[in-house]
C-alpha positions as CSV (number, residue, x, y, z in Angstrom):
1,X,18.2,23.4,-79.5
2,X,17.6,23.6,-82.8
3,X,18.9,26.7,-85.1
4,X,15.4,28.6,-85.5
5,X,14.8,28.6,-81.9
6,X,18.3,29.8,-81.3
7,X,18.3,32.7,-83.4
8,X,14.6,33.5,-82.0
9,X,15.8,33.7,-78.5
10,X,18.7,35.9,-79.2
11,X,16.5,38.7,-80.5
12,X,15.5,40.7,-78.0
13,X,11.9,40.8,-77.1
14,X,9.4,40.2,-74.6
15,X,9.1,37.0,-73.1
16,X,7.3,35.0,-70.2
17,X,8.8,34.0,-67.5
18,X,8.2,30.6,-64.9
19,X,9.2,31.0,-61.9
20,X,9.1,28.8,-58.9
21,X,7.3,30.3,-55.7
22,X,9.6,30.4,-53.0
23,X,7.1,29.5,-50.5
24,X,4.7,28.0,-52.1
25,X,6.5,26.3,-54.5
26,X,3.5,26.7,-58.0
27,X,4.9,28.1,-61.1
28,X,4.4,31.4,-61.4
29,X,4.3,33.6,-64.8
30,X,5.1,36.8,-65.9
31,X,5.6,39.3,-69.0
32,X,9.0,40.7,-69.2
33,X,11.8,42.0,-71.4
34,X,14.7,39.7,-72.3
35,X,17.7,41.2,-73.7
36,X,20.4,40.1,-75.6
37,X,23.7,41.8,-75.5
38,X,26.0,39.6,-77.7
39,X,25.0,36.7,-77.1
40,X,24.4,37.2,-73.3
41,X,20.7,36.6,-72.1
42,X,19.8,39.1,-69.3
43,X,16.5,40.6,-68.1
44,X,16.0,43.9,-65.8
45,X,13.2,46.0,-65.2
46,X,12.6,49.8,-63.8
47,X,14.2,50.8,-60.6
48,X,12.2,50.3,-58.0
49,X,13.3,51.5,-54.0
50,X,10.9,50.1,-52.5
51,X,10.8,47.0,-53.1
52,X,12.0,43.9,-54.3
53,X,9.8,42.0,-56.7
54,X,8.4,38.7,-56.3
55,X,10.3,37.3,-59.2
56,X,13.9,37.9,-58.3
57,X,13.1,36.3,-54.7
58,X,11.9,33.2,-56.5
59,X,14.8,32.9,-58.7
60,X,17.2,33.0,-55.1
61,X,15.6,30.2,-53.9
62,X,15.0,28.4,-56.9
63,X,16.9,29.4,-60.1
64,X,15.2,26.8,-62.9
65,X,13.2,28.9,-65.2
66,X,11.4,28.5,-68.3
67,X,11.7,31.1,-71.1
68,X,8.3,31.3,-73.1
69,X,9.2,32.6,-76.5
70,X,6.0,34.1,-78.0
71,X,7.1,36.7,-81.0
72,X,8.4,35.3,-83.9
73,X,8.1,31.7,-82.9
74,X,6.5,29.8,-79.8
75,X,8.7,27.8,-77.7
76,X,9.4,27.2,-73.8
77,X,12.8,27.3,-73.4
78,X,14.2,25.9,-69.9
79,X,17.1,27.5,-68.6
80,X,18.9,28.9,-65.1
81,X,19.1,32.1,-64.0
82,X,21.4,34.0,-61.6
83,X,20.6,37.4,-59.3
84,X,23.7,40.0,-60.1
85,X,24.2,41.9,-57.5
86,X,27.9,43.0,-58.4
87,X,28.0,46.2,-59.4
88,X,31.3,45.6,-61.6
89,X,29.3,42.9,-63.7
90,X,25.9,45.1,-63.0
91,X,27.1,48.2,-65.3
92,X,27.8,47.2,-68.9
93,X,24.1,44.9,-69.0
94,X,22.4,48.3,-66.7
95,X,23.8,50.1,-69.3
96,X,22.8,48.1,-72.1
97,X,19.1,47.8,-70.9
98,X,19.4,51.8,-70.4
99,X,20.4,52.8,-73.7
100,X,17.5,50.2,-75.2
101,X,15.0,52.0,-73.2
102,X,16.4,55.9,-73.8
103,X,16.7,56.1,-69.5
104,X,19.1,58.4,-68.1
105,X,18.9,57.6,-64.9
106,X,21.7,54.9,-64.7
107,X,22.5,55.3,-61.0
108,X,19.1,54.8,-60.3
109,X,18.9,51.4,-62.1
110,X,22.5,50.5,-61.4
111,X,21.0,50.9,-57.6
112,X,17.3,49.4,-58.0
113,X,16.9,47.4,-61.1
114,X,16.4,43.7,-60.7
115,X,19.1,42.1,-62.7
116,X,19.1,37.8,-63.9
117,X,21.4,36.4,-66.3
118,X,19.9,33.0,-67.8
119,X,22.0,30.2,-69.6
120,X,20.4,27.9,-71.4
121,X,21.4,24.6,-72.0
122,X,22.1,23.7,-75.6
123,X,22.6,27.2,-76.8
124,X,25.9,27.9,-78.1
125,X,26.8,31.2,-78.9
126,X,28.9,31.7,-81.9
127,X,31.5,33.4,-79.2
128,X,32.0,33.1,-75.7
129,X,31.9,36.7,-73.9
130,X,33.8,37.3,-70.7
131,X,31.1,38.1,-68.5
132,X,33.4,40.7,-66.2
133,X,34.8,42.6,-69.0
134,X,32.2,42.3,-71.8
135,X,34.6,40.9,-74.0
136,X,35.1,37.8,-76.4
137,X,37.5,35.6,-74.1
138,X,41.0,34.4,-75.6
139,X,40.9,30.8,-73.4
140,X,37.7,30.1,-71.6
């Protein structure tokens, strides 16, 4: 990945999103909000009880996903994501995305906010960030 891109896709911004259809298996794509928290790629949305969206279903059953940059350059970035559903590793990116957004209601999303983390292969931060304590790691 070359050093424009890079920097592009650490900004946060919103993005598209392919997805695989669990079912039926065509690419589907959405607008979202990626966000960027030191180098870690993430993307949540509002709380929402009652369901759980389409999106986060596909990415269980299928987590290759393309990243379609579209602000300050174009570019389709492959990459994998992964559902978090720990609440330990849940908090500091909730609370990121809530402080971003000026929400309050951090139980709320902590509780029912769809939550991915991507990698992306060929992106090397300029430090590694221990995902459980949101720190740069010593040895990893």
């Amino acid at each position: 990945m070359d050093d424009a891109i890079r920097t592009a896709l650490h900004h946060s911004q919103v993005i598209d999103l392919t997805t695989t259809g669990r079912r039926t298996g065509q690419r589907r794509r959405i607008e979202i909000f990626l966000h960027d928290d030191d180098g870690r790629l993430f993307i949540t949305g509002i709380p929402r009880a009652d369901r759980t969206r389409d999106w986060i279903y596909n990415i269980a059953a299928d987590p290759s996903v393309v990243v379609h940059l579209k602000q300050s350059i174009l570019a389709d970035i492959p990459a994998t994501a992964r559902v978090v559903t720990d609440p330990d590793e849940r908090l500091p990116l909730i609370e990121v995305a809530a402080k971003r957004w000026g929400r309050t209601d951090l139980a709320n999303m902590l509780q029912h906010s769809p939550l991915i983390v991507l990698s992306v292969d060929g992106d090397t931060p300029n430090h590694v960030v221990d995902p459980l304590h949101h720190s740069p790691a010593s040895n990893i």
